[in-house]
C-alpha positions in Angstrom: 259.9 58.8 -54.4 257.0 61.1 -55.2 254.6 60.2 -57.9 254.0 63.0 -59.8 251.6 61.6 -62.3 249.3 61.1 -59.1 249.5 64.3 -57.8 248.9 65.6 -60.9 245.4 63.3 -60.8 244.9 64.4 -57.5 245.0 67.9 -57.9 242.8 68.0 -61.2 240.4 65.9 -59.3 240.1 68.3 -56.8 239.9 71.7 -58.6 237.3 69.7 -60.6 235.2 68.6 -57.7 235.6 72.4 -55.9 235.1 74.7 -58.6 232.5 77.3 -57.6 230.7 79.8 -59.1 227.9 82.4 -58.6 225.5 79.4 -60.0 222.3 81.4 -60.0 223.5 83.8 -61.9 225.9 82.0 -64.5 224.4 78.3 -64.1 225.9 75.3 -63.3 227.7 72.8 -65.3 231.2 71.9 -64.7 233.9 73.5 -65.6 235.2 73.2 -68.9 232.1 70.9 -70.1 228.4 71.9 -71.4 225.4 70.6 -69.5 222.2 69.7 -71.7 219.0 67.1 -70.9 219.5 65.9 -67.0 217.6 64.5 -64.1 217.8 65.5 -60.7 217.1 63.2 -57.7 216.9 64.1 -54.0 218.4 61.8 -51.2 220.2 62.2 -47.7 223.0 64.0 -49.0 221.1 66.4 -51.0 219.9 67.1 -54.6 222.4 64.5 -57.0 222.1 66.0 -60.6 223.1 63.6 -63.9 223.3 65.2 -67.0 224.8 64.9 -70.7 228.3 66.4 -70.7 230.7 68.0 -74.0 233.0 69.7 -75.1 231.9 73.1 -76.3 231.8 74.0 -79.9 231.8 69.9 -80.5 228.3 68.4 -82.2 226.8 65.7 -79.8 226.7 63.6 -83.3 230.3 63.6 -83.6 231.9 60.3 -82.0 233.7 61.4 -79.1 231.9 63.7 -77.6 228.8 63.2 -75.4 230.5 59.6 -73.9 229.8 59.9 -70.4 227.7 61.6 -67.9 228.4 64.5 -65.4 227.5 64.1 -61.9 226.9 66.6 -59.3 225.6 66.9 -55.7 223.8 70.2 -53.9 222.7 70.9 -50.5 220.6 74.3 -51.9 222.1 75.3 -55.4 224.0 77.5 -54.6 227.7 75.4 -54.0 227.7 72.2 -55.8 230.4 69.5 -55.3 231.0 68.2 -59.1 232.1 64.4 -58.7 233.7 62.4 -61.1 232.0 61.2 -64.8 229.4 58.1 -63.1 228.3 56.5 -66.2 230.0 55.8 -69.8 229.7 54.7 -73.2 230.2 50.9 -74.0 233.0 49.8 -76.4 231.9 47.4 -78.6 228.1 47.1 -77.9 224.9 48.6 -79.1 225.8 51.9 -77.5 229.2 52.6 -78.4 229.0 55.7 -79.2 227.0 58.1 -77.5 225.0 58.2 -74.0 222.0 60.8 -73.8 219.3 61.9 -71.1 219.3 59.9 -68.2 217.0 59.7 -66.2 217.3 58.5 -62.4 214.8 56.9 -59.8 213.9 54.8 -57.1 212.8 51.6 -56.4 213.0 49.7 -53.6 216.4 50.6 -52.3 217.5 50.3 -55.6 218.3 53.4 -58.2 217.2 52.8 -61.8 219.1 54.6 -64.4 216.9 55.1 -67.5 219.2 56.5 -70.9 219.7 56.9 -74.4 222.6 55.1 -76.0 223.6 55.2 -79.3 225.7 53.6 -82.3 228.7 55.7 -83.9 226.5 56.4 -86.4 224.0 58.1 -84.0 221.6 55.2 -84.0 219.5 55.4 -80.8 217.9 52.9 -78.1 216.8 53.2 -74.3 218.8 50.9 -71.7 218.5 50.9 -67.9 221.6 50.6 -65.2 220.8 50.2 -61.5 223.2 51.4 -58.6 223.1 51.4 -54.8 225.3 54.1 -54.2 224.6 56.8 -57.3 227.6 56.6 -58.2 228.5 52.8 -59.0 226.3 51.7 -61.9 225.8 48.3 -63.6 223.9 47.5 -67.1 220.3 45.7 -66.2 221.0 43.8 -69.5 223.6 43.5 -73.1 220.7 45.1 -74.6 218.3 47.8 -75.0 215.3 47.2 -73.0 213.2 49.2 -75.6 213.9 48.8 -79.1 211.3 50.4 -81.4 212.5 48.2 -84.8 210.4 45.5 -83.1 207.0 48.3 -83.3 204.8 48.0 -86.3 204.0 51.7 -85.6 207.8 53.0 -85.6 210.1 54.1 -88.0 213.4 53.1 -86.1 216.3 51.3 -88.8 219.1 49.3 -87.2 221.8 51.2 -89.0 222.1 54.8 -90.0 220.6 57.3 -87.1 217.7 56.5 -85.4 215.5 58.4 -82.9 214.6 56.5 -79.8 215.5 59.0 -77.0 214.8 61.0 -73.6 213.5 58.6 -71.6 210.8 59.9 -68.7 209.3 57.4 -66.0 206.1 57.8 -64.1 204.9 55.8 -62.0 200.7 55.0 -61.8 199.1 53.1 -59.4 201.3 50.1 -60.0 202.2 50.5 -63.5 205.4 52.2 -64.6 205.0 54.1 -68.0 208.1 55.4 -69.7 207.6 58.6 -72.0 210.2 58.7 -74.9 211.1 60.7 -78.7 210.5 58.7 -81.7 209.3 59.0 -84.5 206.3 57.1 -86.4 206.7 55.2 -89.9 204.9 57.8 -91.3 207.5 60.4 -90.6 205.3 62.0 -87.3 207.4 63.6 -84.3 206.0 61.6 -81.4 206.0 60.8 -77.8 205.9 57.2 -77.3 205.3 54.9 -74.2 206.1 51.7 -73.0 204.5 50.1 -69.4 206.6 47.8 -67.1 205.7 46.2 -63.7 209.3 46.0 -62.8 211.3 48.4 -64.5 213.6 45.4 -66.7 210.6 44.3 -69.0 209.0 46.4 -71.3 206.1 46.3 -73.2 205.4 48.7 -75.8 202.1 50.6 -75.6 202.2 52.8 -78.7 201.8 56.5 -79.0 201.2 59.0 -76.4 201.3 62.2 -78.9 201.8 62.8 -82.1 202.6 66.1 -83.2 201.3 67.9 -86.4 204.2 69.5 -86.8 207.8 68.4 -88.4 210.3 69.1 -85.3 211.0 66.6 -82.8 209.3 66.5 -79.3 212.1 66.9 -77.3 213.1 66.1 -73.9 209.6 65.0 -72.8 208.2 65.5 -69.5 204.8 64.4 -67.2 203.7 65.9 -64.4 200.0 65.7 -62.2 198.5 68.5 -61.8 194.7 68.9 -60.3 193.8 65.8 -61.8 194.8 67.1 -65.7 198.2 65.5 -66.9 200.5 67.6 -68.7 203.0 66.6 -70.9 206.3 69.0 -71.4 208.4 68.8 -74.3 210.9 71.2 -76.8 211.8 71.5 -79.9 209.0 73.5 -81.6 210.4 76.9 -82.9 213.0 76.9 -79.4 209.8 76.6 -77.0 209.4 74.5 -73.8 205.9 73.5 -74.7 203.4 71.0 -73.1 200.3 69.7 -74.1 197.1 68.3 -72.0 194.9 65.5 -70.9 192.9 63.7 -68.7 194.5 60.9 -69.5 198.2 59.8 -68.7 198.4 57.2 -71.9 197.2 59.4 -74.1 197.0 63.3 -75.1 194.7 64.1 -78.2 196.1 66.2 -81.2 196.6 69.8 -80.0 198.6 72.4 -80.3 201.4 72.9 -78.1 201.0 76.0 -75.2 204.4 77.4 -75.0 205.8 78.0 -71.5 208.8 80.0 -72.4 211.8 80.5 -75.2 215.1 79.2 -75.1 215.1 76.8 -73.1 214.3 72.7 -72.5 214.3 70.0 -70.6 212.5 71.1 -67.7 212.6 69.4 -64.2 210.6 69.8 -61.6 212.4 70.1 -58.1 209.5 71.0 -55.3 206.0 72.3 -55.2 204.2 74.9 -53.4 201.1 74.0 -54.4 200.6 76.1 -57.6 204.0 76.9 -57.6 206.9 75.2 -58.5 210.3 75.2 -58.4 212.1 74.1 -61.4 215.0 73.4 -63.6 216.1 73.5 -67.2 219.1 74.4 -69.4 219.3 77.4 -71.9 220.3 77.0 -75.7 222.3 79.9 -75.3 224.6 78.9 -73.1 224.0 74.7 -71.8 223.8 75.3 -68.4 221.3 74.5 -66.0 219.5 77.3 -64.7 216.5 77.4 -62.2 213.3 79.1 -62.5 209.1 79.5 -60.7 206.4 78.2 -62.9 203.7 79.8 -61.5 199.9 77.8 -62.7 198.1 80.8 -61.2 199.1 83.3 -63.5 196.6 83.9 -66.6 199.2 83.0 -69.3 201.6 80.3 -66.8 205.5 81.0 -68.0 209.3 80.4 -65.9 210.6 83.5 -64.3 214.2 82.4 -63.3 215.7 82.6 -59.7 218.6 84.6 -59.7 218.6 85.1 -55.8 218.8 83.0 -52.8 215.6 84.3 -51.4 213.7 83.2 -53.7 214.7 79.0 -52.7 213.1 80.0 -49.1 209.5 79.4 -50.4 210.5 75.7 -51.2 212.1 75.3 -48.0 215.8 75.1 -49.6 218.1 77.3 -47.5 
């Protein structure tokens, strides 16, 4: 007897995993869903993307929505092979009702998952997941692995909303810092970091930036550049912002140089030496576009790829 229930699974499976689209042009995220803050790793098989998935016209704060997170895999952005939901909420536990930003690296064989998970009532925390095969993942702990209530600096209540979010890891010389949203007692918007040896335990080391305006820093970002370390980040009046320093722990107050409006959580994919190739979503639409930050330029903004000639320079074909 045929099973139709399962070949009704099958075949939504597979029209989800196949969909295509002109993706330069319209952007990727799958089909039906929105894409917002996302990491993209490269291996073997080719560039793996994890990102926040909805249900459009739905607020990430409502419970229900935001509960898992969309995985997809690309040889050269233009086809991508959208694979099945990889990591969900927890039923029951400290983030029940939400899961935000993740953020994907490796270590020793191992990949590290690094993501926001919330309460139902929007109450936020960081927690790690490893996997060996990108798409199997496993909770390093029953807890957060940073919880800013135990900061004398943060304001971070158990109950109520919370921010603690958008995890970003760098790794310098043998010290991992992670880069995160929060915000201080005295009602600042900050970037705060935390330092591990090896990626479970982490220690808290304070601020990183604190803004002198109200909105949030968004999303946050660090990259290396001729010896200056820049720190990305959104949410000030819809730009994708970053500020500098000569120092990774720390950038002094400054005003925020905007890169370009409407869009946030930038990746970076590849460098050419002052140019790179990178990746983002738009407000307008939450999809993930990509886009050439050129540092040569007198004022440095993202001119999006619409074309596959443009990839060439990066050596995707």
């Amino acid at each position: 007897m045929k099973n139709l229930d399962f070949e009704c699974y099958k075949d939504a499976v597979q029209k989800h995993e196949n969909h295509q689209e002109d993706w330069l042009k319209t952007g990727y995220a799958p089909q039906g869903y929105y894409l917002k803050d996302f990491c993209i790793i490269k291996t073997d098989e080719g560039f793996h993307l994890f990102h926040i998935a909805g249900t459009p016209g739905v607020s990430c704060c409502l419970p229900g929505n935001e509960i898992w997170f969309g995985h997809g895999v690309t040889k050269g952005f233009l086809n991508w092979r959208t694979l099945s939901p990889c990591f969900y909420i927890q039923p029951g536990s400290w983030d029940a009702g939400h899961v935000f930003a993740p953020h994907v690296l490796a270590r020793n064989g191992t990949f590290w998952m690094f993501y926001t998970g919330c309460g139902i009532d929007n109450t936020q925390r960081i927690g790690a997941a490893i996997s060996d095969d990108l798409q199997s993942w496993k909770r390093v702990s029953g807890k957060p692995v940073i919880r800013p209530e135990e900061f004398d600096w943060a304001f971070c209540p158990t109950e109520k909303g919370s921010a603690c979010r958008d995890p970003h890891v760098c790794k310098w010389g043998d010290e991992y810092s992670m880069y995160y949203t929060a915000v201080t007692k005295q009602g600042k918007a900050c970037v705060a970091r935390a330092i591990s040896s090896d990626l479970v335990n982490w220690t808290d080391a304070g601020l990183a930036y604190v803004s002198a305006g109200s909105a949030h820093c968004e999303s946050s970002n660090v990259q290396k550049q001729d010896g200056i370390y820049l720190l990305f980040f959104g949410g000030h009046y819809e730009y994708w912002s970053y500020v500098i320093s000569d120092n990774p722990n720390v950038w002094p107050s400054q005003a925020p140089i905007p890169l370009k409006k409407g869009i946030t959580a930038m990746e970076v994919i590849r460098r050419n030496e002052n140019r790179w190739l990178v990746a983002y979503f738009k407000f307008a639409c939450y999809r993930m576009f990509l886009g050439i930050l050129d540092w040569s330029q007198a004022n440095p903004t993202i001119h999006e790829i619409r074309t596959a000639a443009a990839l060439a320079e990066f050596g995707i074909k």
